[in-house]
C-alpha positions in Angstrom: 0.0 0.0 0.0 1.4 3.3 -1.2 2.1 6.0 1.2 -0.4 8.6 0.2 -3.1 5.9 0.5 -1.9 4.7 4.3 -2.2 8.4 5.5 -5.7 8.7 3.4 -6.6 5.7 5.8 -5.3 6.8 9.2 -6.8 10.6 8.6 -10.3 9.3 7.7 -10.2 6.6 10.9 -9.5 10.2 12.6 -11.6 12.1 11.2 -14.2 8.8 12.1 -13.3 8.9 15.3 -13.5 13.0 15.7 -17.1 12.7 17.0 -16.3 10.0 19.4 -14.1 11.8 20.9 -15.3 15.2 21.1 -18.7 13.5 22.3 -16.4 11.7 25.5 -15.0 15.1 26.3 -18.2 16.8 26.6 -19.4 13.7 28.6 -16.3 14.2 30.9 -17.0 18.4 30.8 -20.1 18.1 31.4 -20.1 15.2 34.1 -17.4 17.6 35.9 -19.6 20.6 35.4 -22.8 19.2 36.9 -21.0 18.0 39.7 -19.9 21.2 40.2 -22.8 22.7 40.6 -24.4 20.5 42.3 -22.1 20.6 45.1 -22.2 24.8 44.9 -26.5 24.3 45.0 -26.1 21.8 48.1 -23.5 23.4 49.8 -25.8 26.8 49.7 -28.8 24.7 50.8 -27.1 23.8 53.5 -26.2 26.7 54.5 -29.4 27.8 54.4 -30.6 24.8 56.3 -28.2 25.5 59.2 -28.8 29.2 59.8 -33.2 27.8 60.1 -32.4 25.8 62.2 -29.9 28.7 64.4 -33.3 30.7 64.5 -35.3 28.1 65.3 -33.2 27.4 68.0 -32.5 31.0 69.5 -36.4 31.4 68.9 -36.7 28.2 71.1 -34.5 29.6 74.0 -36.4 33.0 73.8 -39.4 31.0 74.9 -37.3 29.0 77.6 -36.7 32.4 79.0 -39.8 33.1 80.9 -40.1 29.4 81.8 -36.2 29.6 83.6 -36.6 33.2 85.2 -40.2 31.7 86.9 -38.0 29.1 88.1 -35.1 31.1 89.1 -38.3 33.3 90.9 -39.7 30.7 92.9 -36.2 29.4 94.3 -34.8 32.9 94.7 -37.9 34.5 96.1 -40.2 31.1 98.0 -37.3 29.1 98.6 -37.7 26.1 96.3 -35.0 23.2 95.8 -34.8 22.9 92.0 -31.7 22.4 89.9 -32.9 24.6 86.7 -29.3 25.0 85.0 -27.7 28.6 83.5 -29.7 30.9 81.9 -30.6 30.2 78.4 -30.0 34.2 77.7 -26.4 33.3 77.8 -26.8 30.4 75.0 -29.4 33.1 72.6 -26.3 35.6 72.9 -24.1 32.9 71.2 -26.1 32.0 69.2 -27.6 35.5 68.0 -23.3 36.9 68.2 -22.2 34.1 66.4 -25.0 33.0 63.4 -27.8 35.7 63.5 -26.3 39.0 64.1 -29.5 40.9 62.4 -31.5 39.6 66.4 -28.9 40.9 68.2 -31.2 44.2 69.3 -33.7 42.3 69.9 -31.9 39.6 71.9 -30.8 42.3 73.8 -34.4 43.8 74.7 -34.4 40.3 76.0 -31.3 40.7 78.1 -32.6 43.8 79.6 -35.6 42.7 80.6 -34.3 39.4 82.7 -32.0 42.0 84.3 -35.1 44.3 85.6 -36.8 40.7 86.1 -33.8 40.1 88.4 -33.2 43.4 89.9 -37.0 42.9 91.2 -36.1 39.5 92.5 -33.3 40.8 94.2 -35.7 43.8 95.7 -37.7 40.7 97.0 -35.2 38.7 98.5 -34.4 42.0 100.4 -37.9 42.8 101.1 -38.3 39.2 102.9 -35.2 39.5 104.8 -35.8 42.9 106.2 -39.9 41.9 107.1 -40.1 38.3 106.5 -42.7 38.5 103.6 -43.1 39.8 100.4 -45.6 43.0 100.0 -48.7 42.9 98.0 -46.9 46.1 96.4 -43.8 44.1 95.2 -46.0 41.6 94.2 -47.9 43.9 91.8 -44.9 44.8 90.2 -45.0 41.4 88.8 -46.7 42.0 86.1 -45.0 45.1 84.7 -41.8 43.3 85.1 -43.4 39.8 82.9 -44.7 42.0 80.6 -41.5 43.6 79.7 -39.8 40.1 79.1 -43.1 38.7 77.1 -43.1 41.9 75.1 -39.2 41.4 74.3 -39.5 37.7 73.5 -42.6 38.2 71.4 -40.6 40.9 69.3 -38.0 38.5 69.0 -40.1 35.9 67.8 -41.7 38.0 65.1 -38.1 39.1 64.0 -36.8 35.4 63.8 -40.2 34.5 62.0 -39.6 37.2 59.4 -36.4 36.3 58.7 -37.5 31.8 58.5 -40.6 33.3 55.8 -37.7 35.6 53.8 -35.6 32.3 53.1 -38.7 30.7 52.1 -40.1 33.3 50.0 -36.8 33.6 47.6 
């Protein structure tokens, strides 16, 4: 077989093959590339995931709130033997600090109002040591004082809930 006619041969099994092998490239491309983005789309969603579930849970230990400082009440104030554990405002700061800086105003309404909550325990304590009861006066002051803290958790509850129906909206 001539020359000419061997090269003829090997360029038209290339040029044959051409498609095969551009098609197995764009197979390879485009295996790479959707893998690609499918790791950038789940990686995002997770993301997205993990900060939900961040305001779940600081919404969570704005509600535990009220519970622990009724608790803290009735062990500081009526001498009650209950192990109730730390404050779950310390745990919503590090959350709020660390994963939902946009709460951290209201998280702190929150903080200010367990600090009246116990100022006016405090008063109490000093109020039963000095007479040996507790006042219908300081006991009015109750309310004013659970308000406050209800108020503050509710506007934190709102702001988480806007923020859980934003992700959900886009």
């Amino acid at each position: 077989m001539p020359a000419e006619q061997e090269a003829a041969t090997i360029s038209s099994v290339l040029i044959g093959l051409l498609p095969v092998l551009l098609g197995g490239l764009l197979t390879i491309l485009g295996g790479f590339a959707g893998s690609l983005i499918t790791y950038m789309l789940s990686r995002k969603s997770s993301k997205e995931d993990f900060r939900v579930k961040m305001i779940e849970k600081a919404t969570l230990l704005s509600f535990q709130i009220g519970h622990w400082l009724d608790e803290n009440k009735d062990i500081r104030l009526f001498r009650l033997k209950k192990d109730i554990g730390p404050s779950p405002v310390s745990e919503l700061e590090m959350v709020t600090k660390l994963y939902l800086p946009e709460l951290d105003s209201e998280r702190l309404n929150i903080a200010k109002a367990e600090n009246d909550y116990n100022k006016w325990i405090i008063k109490g304590q000093s109020e039963y040591l000095e007479t040996n009861s507790l006042s219908d006066e300081f006991l009015k002051e109750f309310d004013a004082i659970y308000t406050q803290l209800s108020d503050a958790v509710t506007a934190f509850v709102e702001k988480a809930s806007t923020l859980i129906n934003a992700k959900k909206d886009s």
